[in-house]
C-alpha positions as CSV (number, residue, x, y, z in Angstrom):
1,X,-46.2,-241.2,-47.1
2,X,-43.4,-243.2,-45.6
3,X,-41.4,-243.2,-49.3
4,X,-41.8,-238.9,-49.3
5,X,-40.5,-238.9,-45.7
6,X,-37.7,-241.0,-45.9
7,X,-37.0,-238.8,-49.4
8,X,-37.9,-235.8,-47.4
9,X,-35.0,-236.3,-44.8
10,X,-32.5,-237.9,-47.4
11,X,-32.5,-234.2,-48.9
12,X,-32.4,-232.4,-45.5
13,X,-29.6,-234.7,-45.0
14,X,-27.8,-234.2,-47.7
15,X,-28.2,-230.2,-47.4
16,X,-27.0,-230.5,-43.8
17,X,-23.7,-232.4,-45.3
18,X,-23.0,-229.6,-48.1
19,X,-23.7,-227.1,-45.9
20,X,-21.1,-228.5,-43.2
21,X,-18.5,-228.9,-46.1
22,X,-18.9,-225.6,-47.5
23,X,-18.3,-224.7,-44.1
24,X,-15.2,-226.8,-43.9
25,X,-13.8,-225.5,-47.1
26,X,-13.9,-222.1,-46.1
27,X,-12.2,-222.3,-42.9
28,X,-9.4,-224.2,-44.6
29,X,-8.7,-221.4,-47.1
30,X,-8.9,-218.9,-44.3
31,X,-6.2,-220.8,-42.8
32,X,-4.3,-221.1,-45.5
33,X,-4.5,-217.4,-46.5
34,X,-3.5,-216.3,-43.0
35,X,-0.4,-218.9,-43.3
36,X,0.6,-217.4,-46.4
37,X,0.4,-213.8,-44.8
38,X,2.2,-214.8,-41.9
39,X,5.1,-216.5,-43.9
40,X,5.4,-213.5,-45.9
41,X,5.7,-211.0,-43.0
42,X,8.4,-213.5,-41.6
43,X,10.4,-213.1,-44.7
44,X,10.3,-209.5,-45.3
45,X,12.2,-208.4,-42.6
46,X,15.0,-210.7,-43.6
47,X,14.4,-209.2,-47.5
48,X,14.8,-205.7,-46.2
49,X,18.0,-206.6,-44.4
50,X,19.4,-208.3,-46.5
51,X,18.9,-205.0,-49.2
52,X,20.1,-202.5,-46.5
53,X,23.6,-205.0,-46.7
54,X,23.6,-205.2,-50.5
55,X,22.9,-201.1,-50.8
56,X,26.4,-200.1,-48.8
57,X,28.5,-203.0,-51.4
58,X,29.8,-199.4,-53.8
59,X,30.0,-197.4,-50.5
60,X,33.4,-196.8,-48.5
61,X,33.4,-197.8,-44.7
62,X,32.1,-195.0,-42.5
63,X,29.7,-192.3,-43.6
64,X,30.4,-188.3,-44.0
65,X,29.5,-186.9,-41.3
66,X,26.6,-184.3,-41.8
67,X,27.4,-180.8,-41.4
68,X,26.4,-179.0,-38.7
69,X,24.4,-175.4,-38.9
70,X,26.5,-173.1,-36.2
71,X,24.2,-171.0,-33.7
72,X,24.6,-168.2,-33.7
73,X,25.7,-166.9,-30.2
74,X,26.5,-170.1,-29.0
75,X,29.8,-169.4,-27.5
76,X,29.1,-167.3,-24.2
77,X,30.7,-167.2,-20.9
78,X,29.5,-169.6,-18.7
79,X,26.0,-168.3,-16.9
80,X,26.0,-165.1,-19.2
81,X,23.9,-166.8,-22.1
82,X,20.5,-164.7,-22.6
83,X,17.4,-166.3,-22.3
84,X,16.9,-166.9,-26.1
85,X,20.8,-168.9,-26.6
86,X,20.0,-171.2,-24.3
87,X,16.7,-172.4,-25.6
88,X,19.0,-172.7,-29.1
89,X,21.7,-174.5,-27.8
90,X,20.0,-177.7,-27.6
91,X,19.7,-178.0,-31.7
92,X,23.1,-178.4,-32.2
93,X,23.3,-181.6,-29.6
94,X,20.6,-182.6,-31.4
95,X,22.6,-182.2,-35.0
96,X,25.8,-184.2,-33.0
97,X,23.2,-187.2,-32.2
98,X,21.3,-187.2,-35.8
99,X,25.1,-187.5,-36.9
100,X,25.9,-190.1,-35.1
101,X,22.5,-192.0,-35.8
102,X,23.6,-191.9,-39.5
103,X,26.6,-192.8,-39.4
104,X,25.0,-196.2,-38.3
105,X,24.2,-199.1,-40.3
106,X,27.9,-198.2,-42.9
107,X,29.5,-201.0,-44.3
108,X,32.1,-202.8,-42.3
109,X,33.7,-204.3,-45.4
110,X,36.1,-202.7,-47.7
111,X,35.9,-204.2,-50.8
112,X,38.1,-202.1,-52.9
113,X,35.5,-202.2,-55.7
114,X,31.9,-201.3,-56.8
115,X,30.8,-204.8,-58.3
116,X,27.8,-205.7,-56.3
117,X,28.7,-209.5,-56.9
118,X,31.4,-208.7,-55.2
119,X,29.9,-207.2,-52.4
120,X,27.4,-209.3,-52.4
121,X,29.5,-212.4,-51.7
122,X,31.6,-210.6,-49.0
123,X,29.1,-210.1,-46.9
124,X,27.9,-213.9,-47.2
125,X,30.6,-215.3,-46.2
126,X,30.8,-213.2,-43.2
127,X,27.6,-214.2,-42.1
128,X,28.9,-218.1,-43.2
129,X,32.4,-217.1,-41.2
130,X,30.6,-215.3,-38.1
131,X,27.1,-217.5,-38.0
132,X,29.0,-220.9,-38.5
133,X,31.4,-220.2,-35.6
134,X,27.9,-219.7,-33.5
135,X,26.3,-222.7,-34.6
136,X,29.7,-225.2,-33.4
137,X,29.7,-223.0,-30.1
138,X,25.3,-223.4,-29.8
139,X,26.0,-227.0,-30.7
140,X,28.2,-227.5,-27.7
141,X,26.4,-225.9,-25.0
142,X,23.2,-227.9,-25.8
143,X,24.9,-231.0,-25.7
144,X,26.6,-229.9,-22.4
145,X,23.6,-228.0,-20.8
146,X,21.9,-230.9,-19.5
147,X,24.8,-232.8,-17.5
148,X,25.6,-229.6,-16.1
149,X,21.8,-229.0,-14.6
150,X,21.1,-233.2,-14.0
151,X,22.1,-232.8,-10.1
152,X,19.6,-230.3,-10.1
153,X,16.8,-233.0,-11.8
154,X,14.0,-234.3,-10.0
155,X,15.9,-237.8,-8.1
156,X,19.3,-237.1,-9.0
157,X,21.8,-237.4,-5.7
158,X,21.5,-233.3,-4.4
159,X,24.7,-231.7,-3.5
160,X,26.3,-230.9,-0.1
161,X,27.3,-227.9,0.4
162,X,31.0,-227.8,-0.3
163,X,29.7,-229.5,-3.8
164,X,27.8,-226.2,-4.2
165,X,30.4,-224.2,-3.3
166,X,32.5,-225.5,-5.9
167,X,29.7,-225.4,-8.6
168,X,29.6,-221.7,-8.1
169,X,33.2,-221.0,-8.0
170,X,33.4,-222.9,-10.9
171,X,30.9,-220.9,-13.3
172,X,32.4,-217.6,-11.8
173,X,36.1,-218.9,-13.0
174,X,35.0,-219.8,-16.5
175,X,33.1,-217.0,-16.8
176,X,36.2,-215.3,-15.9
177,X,38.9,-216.7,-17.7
178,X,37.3,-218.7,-20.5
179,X,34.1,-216.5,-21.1
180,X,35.5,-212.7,-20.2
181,X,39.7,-213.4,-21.3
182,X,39.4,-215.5,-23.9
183,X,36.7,-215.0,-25.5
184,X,35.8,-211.4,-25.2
185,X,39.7,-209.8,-25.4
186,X,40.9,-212.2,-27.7
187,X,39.2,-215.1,-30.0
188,X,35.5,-213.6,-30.2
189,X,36.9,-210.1,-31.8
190,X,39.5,-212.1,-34.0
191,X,36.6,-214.2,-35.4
192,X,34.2,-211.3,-36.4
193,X,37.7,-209.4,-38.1
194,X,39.0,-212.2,-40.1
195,X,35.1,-213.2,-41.1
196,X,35.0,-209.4,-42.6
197,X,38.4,-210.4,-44.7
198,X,37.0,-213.3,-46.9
199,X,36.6,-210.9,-49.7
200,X,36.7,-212.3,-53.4
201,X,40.1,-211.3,-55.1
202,X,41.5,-210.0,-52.2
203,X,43.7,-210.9,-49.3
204,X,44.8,-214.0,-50.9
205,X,41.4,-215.6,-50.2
206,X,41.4,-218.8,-52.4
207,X,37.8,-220.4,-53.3
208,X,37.8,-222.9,-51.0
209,X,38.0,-220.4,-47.9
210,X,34.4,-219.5,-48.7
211,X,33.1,-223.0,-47.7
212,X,35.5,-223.6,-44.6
213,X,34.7,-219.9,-43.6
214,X,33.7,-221.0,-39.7
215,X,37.4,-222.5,-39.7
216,X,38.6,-219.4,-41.4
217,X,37.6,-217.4,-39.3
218,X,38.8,-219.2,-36.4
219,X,42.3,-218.7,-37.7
220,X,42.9,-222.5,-38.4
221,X,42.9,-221.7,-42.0
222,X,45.3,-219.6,-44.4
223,X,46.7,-217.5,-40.9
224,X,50.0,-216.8,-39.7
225,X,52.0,-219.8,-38.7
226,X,52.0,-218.5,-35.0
227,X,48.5,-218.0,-35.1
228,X,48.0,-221.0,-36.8
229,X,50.1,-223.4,-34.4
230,X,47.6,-221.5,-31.4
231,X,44.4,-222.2,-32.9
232,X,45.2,-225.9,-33.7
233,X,47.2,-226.6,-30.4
234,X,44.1,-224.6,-28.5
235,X,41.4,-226.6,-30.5
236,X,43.1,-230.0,-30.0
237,X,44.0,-229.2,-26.1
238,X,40.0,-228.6,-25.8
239,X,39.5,-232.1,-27.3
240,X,42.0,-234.0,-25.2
241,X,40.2,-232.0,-21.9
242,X,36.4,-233.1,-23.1
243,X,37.8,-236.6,-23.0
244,X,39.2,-236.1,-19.9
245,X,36.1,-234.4,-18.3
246,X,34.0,-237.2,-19.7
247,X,35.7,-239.8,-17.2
248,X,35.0,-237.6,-14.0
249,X,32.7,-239.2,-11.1
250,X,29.4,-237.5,-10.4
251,X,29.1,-234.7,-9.5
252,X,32.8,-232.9,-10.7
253,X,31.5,-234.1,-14.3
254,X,28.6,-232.1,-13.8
255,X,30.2,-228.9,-12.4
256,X,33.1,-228.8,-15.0
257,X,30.6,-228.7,-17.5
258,X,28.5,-226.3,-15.6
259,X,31.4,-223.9,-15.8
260,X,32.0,-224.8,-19.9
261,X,28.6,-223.7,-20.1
262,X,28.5,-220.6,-18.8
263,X,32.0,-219.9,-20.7
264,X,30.8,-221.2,-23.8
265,X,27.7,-218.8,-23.4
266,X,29.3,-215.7,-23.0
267,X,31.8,-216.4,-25.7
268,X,28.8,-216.7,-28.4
269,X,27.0,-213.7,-26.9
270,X,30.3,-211.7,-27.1
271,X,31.1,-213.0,-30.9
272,X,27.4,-212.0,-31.5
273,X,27.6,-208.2,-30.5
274,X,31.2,-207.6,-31.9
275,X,29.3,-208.1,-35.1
276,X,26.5,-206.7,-34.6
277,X,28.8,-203.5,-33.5
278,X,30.6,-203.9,-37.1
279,X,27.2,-203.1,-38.8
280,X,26.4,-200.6,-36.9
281,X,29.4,-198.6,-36.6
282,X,30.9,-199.5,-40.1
283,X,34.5,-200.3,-38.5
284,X,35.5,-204.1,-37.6
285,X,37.6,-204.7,-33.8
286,X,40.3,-202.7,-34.2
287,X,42.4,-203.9,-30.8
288,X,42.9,-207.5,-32.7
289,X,45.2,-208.6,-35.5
290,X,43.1,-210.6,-38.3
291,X,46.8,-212.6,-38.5
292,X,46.9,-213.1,-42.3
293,X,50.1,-214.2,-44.0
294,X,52.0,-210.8,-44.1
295,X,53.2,-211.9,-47.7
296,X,49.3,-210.9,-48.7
297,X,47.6,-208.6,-46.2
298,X,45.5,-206.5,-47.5
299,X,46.8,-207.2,-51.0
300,X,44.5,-208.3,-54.2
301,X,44.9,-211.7,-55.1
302,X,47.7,-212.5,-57.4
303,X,49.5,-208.6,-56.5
304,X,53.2,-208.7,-56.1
């Protein structure tokens, strides 16, 4: 009796343990299926980006505008219309709008051919150009973000009030001058217009451009000697100033980079919708020169 219970509960045991790993299994598969799903749906937006790009490579910048069905009638004197024009008058707004919806999405970059390698690379190495000028600028303000906000920090030394005063006026100046002036009317727009030149074959673009396209873009590479000797005395003035800052007591440390912060931020955000604006309109920042050598601009590689 005792062998055929002990027998008896070594099965129910081992049924209990199956059972249990079964159980185990199947939730780990469910897991893993729902990973997988999720992974894919995280990449198919990028895919169907990434196609809408490649599908404008043969196309010329700007789209035809759609033509517009006249209503008839339409042109009345003011407050004479009939009943019946007026309720028709709203189609052709409508027509204006669903023109200029179209028109969204062209291609910014003029290739000056219909190879889709071509294309292809172009708008690569604006992303590279545009999206590696945001990473050094990201870069910065996270190194810089937390000594700006340490005198807020739980036990750091709090400030008086003319401290204060000076953080704000601070943020407001660079947010001004460095954020608003420089970035915004001058370096963010240049950036997103030279990113759209680094086209294969074109605009004396050499291969090595592609992989220093951040630097490119920034006009420290193949530019014009003025705008050259600005980037690199701007870029090496920045340097000598961080090494500077870095010596400051607490708290002017602290506010400087407060202010860098905010002028740093509104620089990437500005950089960011210039080029969103380029896709969407299909024309690059027209109020800025891209400052190539004027031996090349605009010319094929290798063109007299």
């Amino acid at each position: 009796n005792n062998n055929s219970r002990l027998i008896h509960n070594e099965s129910i045991s081992r049924l209990v343990k199956t059972e249990r790993a079964l159980e185990l299994e199947t939730l780990f598969w469910f897991g893993y299926i729902r990973i997988s799903t999720m992974k894919v749906s995280a990449i198919l937006p990028s895919v169907a980006l990434l196609t809408s790009f490649v599908s404008g490579f043969s196309r010329q910048t700007g789209l035809t505008p759609l033509p517009l069905r006249p209503v008839p009638h339409a042109i009345q004197p003011a407050g004479n219309e009939p009943r019946h024009q007026q309720q028709r008058q709203p189609t052709l707004a409508f027509s204006r709008v669903s023109t200029t919806i179209a028109r969204a999405g062209a291609n910014p970059i003029d290739t000056g051919t219909k190879c889709p390698a071509t294309g292809f690379a172009a708008v690569v190495s604006s992303l590279w150009g545009t999206g590696g000028v945001l990473y050094i600028l990201a870069k910065a303000i996270k190194r810089v973000m937390p000594v700006a906000l340490e005198p807020f920090k739980e036990g750091a030394v709090p400030l008086s009030q003319f401290e204060l005063g000076a953080y704000i006026v601070t943020c407001l100046w660079f947010a001004y001058v460095e954020g608003y002036k420089g970035f915004q009317q001058k370096f963010s727009p240049l950036v997103v217009k030279r990113s759209f030149t680094l086209i294969p074959g074109r605009n004396g673009t050499k291969w090595w451009h592609f992989f220093v396209a951040p630097f490119y873009s920034m006009g420290l590479v193949h530019a014009t000697k003025k705008r050259s000797i600005v980037s690199w005395s701007v870029t090496i003035g920045v340097a000598l100033i961080v090494a500077a800052v870095k010596r400051l007591p607490y708290p002017w440390r602290n506010i400087v980079d407060a202010g860098v912060v905010v002028g740093l931020t509104w620089g990437s955000l500005s950089i960011l919708l210039f080029y969103l604006k380029s896709w969407f309109t299909g024309q690059v920042p027209a109020d800025v020169d891209a400052a190539l050598p004027a031996s090349i601009q605009g010319k094929p590689t290798g063109s007299s």
